[in-house]
N, CA and C atoms as an extended XYZ file, in Angstrom:
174
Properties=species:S:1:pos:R:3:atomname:S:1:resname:S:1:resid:I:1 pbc="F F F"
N         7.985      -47.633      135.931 N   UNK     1
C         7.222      -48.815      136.290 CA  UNK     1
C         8.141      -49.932      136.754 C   UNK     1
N         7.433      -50.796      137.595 N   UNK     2
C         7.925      -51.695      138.030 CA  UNK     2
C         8.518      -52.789      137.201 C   UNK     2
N         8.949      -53.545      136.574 N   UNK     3
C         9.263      -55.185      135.982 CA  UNK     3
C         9.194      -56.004      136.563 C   UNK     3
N         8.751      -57.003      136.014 N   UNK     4
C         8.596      -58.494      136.980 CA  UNK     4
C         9.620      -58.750      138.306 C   UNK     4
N        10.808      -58.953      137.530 N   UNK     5
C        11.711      -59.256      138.409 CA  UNK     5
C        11.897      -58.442      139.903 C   UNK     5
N        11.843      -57.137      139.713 N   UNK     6
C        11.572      -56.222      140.580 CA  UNK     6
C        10.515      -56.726      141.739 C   UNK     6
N         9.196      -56.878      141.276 N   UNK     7
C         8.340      -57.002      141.725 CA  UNK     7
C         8.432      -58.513      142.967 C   UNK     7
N         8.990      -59.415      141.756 N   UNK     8
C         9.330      -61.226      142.302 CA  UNK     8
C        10.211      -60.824      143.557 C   UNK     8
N        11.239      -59.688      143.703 N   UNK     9
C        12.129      -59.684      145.196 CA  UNK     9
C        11.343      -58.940      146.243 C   UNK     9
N        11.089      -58.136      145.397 N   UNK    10
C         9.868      -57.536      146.937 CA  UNK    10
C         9.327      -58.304      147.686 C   UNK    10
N         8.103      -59.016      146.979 N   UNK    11
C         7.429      -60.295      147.492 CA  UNK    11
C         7.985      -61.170      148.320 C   UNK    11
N         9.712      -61.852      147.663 N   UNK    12
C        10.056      -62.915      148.571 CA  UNK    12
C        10.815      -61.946      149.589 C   UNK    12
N        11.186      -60.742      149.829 N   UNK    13
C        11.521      -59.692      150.919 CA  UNK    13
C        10.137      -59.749      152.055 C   UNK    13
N         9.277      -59.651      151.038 N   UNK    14
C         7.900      -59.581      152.481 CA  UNK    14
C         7.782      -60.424      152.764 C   UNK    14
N         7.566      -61.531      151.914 N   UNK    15
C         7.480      -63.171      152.457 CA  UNK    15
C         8.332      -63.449      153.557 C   UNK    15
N         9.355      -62.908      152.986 N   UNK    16
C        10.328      -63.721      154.245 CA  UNK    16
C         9.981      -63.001      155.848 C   UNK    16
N         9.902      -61.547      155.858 N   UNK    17
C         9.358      -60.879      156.819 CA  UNK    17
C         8.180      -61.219      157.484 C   UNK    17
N         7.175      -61.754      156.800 N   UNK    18
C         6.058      -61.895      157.085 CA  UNK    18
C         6.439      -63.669      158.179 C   UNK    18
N         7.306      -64.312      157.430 N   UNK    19
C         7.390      -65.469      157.506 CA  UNK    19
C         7.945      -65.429      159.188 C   UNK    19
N         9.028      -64.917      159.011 N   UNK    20
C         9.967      -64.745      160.142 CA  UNK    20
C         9.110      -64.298      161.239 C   UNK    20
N         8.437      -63.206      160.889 N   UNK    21
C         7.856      -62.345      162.185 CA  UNK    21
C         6.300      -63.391      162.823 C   UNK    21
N         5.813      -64.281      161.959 N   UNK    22
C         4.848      -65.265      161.982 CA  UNK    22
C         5.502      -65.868      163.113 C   UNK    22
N         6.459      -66.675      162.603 N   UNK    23
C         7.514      -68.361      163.496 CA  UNK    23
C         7.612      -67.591      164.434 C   UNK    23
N         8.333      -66.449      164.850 N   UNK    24
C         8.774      -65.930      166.034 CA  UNK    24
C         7.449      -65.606      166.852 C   UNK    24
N         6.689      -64.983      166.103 N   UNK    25
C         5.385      -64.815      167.722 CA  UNK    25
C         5.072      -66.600      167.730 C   UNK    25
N         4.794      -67.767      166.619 N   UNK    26
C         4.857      -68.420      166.744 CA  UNK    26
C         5.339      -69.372      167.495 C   UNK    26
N         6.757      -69.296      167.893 N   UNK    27
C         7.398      -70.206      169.144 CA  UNK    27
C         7.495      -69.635      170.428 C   UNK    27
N         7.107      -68.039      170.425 N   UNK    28
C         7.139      -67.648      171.620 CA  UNK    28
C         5.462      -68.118      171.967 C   UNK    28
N         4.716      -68.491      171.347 N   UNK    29
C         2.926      -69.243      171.882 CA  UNK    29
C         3.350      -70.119      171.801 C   UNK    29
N         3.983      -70.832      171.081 N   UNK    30
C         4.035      -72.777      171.804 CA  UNK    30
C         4.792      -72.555      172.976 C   UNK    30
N         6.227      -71.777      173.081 N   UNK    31
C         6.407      -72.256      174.729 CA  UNK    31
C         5.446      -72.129      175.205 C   UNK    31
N         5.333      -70.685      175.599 N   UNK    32
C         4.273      -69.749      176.307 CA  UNK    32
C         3.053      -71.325      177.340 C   UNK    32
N         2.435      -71.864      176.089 N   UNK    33
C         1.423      -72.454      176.078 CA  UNK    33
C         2.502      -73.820      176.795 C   UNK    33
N         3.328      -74.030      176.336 N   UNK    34
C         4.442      -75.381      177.110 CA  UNK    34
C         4.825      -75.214      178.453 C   UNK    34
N         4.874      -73.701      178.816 N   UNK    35
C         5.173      -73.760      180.170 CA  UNK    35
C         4.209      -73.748      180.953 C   UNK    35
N         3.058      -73.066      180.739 N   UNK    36
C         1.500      -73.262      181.391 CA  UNK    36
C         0.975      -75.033      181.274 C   UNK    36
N         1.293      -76.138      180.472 N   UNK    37
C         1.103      -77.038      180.554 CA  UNK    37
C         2.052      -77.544      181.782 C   UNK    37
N         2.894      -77.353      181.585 N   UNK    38
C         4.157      -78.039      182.705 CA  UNK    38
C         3.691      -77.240      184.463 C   UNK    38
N         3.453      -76.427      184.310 N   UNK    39
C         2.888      -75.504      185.189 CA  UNK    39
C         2.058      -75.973      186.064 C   UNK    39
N         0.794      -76.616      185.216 N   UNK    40
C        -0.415      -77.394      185.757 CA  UNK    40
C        -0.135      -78.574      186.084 C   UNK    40
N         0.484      -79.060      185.462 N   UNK    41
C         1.182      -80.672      185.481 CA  UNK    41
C         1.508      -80.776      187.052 C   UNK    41
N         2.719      -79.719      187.049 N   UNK    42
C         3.381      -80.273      188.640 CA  UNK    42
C         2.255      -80.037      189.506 C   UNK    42
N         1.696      -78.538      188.865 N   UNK    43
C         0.459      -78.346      190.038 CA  UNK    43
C        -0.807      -79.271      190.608 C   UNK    43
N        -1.013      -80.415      189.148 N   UNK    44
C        -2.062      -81.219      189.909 CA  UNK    44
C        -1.069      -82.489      190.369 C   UNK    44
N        -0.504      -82.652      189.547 N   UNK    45
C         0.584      -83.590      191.046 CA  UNK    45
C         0.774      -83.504      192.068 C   UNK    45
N         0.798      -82.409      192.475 N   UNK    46
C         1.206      -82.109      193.852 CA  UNK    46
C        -0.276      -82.182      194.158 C   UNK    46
N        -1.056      -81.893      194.004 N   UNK    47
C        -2.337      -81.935      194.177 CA  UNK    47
C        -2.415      -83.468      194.316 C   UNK    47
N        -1.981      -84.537      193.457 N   UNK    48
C        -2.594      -85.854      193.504 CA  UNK    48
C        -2.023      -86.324      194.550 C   UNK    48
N        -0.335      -85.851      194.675 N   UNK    49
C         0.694      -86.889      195.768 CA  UNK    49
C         0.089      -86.392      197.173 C   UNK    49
N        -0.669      -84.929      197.311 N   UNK    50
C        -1.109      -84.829      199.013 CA  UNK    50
C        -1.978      -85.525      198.909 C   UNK    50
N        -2.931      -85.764      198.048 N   UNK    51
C        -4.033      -86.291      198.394 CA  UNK    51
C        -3.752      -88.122      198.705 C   UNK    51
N        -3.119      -88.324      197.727 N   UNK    52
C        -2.210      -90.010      198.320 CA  UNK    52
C        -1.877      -90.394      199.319 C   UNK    52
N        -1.128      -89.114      199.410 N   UNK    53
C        -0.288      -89.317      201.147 CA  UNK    53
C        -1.238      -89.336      202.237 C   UNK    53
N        -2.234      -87.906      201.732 N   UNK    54
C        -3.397      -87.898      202.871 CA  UNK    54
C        -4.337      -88.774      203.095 C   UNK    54
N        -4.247      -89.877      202.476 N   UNK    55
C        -5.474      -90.485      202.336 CA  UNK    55
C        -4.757      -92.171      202.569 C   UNK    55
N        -3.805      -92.174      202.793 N   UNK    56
C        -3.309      -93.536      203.436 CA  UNK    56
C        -3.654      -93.888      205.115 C   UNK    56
N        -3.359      -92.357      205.712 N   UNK    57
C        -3.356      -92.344      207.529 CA  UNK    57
C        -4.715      -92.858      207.374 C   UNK    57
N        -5.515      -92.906      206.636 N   UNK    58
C        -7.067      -93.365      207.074 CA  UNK    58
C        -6.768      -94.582      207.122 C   UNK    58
């Protein structure tokens, strides 16, 4: 049979696994999601500055 102590390292062994493998898909979705923001960003800029530019010759 198992003993406490035994049991207490397993846990913080999975914990930490669990933990680690969490953060890591974790920061690979916040970039992920950071570069699709930045993405759109320039994209409606550029979207706003033609429309600026285009809309002065009037």
């Amino acid at each position: 049979m198992w003993n406490r102590i035994d049991r207490t390292y397993l846990f913080l062994a999975l914990g930490q696994f669990f933990l680690f493998s969490y953060s890591e898909n974790f920061c690979a979705k916040v970039k992920q999601e950071s570069v699709i923001l930045k993405l759109n960003s320039v994209y409606t800029d550029g979207i706003a500055k033609n429309f600026l530019c285009n809309s002065k010759g009037f």
